[in-house]
Phi, psi and omega in degrees: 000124183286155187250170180249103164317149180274120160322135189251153168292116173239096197313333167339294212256337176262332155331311180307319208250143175078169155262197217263342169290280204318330216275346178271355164300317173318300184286335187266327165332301179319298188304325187284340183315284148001303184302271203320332183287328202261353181269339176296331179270170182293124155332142173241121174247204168249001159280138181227163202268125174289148167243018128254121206293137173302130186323153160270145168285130167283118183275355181271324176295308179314271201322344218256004174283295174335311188282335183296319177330136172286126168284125168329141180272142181269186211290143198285154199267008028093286191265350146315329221256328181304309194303282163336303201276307177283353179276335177316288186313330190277336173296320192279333188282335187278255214334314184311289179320319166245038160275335169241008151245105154258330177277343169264041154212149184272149179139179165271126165286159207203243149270148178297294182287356150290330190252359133341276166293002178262338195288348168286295160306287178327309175308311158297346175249354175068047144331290199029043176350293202109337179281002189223132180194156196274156168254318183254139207299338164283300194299335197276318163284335191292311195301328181279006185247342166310301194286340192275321166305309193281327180255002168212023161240292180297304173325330195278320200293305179322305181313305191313302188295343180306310146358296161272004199253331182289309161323305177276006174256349180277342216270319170289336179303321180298315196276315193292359195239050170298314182225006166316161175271337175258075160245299204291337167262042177218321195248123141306106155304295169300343164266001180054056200197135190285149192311151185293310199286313196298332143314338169267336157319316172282321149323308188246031160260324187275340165305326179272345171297318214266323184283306163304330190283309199285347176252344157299325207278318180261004165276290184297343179259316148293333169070052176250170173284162176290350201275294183324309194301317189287329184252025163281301177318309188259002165272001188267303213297336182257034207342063187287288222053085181279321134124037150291327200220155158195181192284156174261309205255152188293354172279327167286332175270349189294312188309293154297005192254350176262355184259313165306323199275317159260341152321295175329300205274337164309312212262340159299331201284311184303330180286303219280359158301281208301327156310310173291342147326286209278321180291316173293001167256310161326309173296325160309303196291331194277285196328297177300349183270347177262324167336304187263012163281160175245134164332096181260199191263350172288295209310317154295333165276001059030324191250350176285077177309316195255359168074052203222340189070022171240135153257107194286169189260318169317282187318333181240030149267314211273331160324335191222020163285000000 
């Protein structure tokens, strides 16, 4: 059975027909007809219906992209070698001086290039004992451009090297505990870095290395009592130096201008681990306190950034991030 196409409509022929009342009905009939036709057929886009759910991300693949990440390279060997070469020089230049101004300076003599280097060292860690000290208005200027050198030039680099040396040994400490049993409590996974206590731990092993060595030495060497020793060992490594006690004999100060140089700067690195402790349990503690608050009603107006009684979704994530 055949269908009959439907008479198609043309404004033409209705333009043609009729009068000019009717033919304007015609036409607005005509048009809505027209709408309604073309809103009634399907749209054609260039989207099509997936009839499969999206892969999940392998999260064993994810880590092992993570882990691929280049880590920052620690500091160049460079700054080992800057570091080295000006304390030589700075050391050599204090010896000169006071190898040939030895009478403008006070104290008990020992050896020159013994009492030299402590008198350097000492100067340099801001120490100051007292048992050695400049007298005539030249060693009094040479000391003060000694100490402005020595405490804000050579001091950054040493630190930079304390720095790198503390870094490659965590770095070793890390690559050895790869399938170790103590890796989740000595390595942090999530900051990819070892955990703050065990940085404090280690802090206040080197405090007690540095405060112990230094008190066998001025015990057997110095003939000081265990009371003294322990406490010249820990006014040195902390550089009060209160100048009641300092080393006497050239076995004691050779000894200090090498002990004073790292011990300063180790039981400094040890304090500030155990600061970045306590500032990281503060920050755990604030974190958890805003996680578990409920939401107020200041807090949402805190976020309505343009004062409109409106909250944008960007302003009120970053706002309660």
């Amino acid at each position: 059975m055949e269908t009959q196409p439907k008479p198609t409509t043309n404004l033409n022929n209705i333009c043609d027909d009729g009068d000019d009342g009717d033919d304007e009905d015609e036409i607005i009939s005509f048009i809505i007809h027209e709408e309604s036709h073309l809103l009634s057929q399907p749209q054609k886009s260039g989207l099509h219906r997936s009839r499969t759910a999206p892969a999940m991300a392998d999260m064993a693949e994810i880590k092992q992209r993570a882990s691929e990440i280049e880590k920052p390279k620690l500091e160049s060997n460079s700054v080992v070698r800057q570091a080295f070469l000006l304390l030589l020089f700075y050391l050599s230049m204090g010896v000169v001086i006071y190898s040939f101004n030895r009478e403008n300076f006070s104290g008990i003599e020992t050896h020159p290039v013994a009492d030299a280097l402590y008198f350097c060292i000492v100067t340099m860690c801001t120490i100051g004992y007292g048992d050695i000290a400049p007298t005539a208005p030249f060693t009094k200027v040479f000391a003060c451009f000694f100490v402005l050198i020595g405490f804000g030039f050579i001091d950054i680099l040493l630190s930079g090297v304390v720095n790198y040396v503390l870094d490659l040994q965590e770095n070793m400490i890390l690559t050895s505990l790869i399938n170790h049993k103590a890796k989740n409590y000595i390595y942090d996974a999530e900051k990819g870095r070892m955990r703050i206590r065990m940085k404090v731990g280690l802090a206040l092993g080197v405090v007690i290395l540095c405060i112990g060595t230094g008190t066998m030495i001025l015990y057997f060497v110095e003939k000081l009592d265990w009371v003294d020793s322990v406490y010249l060992s820990v006014m040195s490594v902390t550089t009060v130096g209160y100048g009641d006690r300092a080393f006497k004999t050239m076995a004691g100060r050779l000894f200090a201008a090498a002990w004073l140089l790292v011990s300063t700067l180790a039981v400094a690195r040890a304090f500030l681990y155990l600061a970045e402790a306590r500032i990281d349990k503060r920050h755990r503690r604030i974190t958890n306190w805003v996680l578990h608050r409920e939401i107020t009603v200041e807090d949402l107006l805190a976020a309505d950034v343009n004062n409109n009684g409106f909250i944008r979704f960007v302003a009120f994530f970053l706002c309660f991030l």
